[in-house]
N, C-alpha and C positions, 0 to 999 in steps of 0.2 A: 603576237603570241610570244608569252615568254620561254627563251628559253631553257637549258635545264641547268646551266651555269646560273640563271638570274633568280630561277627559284631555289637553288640550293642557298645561294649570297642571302635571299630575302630570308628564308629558313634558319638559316645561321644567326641572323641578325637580329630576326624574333626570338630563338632561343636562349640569347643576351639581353633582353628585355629593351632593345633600342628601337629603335622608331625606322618602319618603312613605312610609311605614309604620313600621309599631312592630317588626318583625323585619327583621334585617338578612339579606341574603342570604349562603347559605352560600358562608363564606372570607372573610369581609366582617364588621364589626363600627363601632357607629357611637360618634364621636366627636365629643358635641354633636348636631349637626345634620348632620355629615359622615361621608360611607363609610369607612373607612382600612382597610387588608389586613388581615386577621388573618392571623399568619404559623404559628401551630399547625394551623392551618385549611386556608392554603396550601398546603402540607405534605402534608396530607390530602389534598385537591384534586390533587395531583399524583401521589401514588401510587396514589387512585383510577383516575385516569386509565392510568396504567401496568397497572395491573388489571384495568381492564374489555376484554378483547378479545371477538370473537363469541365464541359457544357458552357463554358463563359467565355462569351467571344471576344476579341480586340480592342471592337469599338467600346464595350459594356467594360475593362480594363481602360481604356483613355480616359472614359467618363470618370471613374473610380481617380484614377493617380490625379485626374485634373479636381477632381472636391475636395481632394485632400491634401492638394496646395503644393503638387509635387512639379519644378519647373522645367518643360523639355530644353532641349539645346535651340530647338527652334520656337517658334510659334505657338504651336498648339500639340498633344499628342495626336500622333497617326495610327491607325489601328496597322500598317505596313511596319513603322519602325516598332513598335510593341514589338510585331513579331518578328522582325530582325534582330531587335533587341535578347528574346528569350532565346531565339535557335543561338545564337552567337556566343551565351554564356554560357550553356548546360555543361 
């Protein structure tokens, strides 16, 4: 459990745009120690967003970014990081 010394340092350290972890958040990619855009991500990030309206699920989104040649960090899209992906940026 962290504690409340470790999340204020982490809180600090985000709010300088420097890196507490070893993955950078999608759309985001680090340089050095700092965040910078990633703009193929971006991109992504943006026609996700045009994409997702109600009644259209996940998987019906993976299929969609996967036709239109959009490429995950891993393998294949997952209808899980979709939606990690969408809650993470609002």
């Amino acid at each position: 459990m962290k504690t409340l010394w470790t999340r204020a340092a982490l809180a600090a350290k985000r709010a300088r745009g420097l890196r507490t972890n070893s993955t950078a958040p999608y759309g985001w990619r680090f340089e050095g120690d700092r965040l910078e855009p990633d703009a193929a991500e971006q991109r992504l990030l943006a026609r996700l967003f045009e994409l997702a309206r109600p009644g259209r699920s996940m998987r019906q989104l993976a299929k969609a970014l996967t036709a239109e040649g959009f490429v995950p960090r891993g393998r294949r899209w997952h209808p899980n990081s979709i939606r990690r992906i969408l809650r993470a940026s609002r």
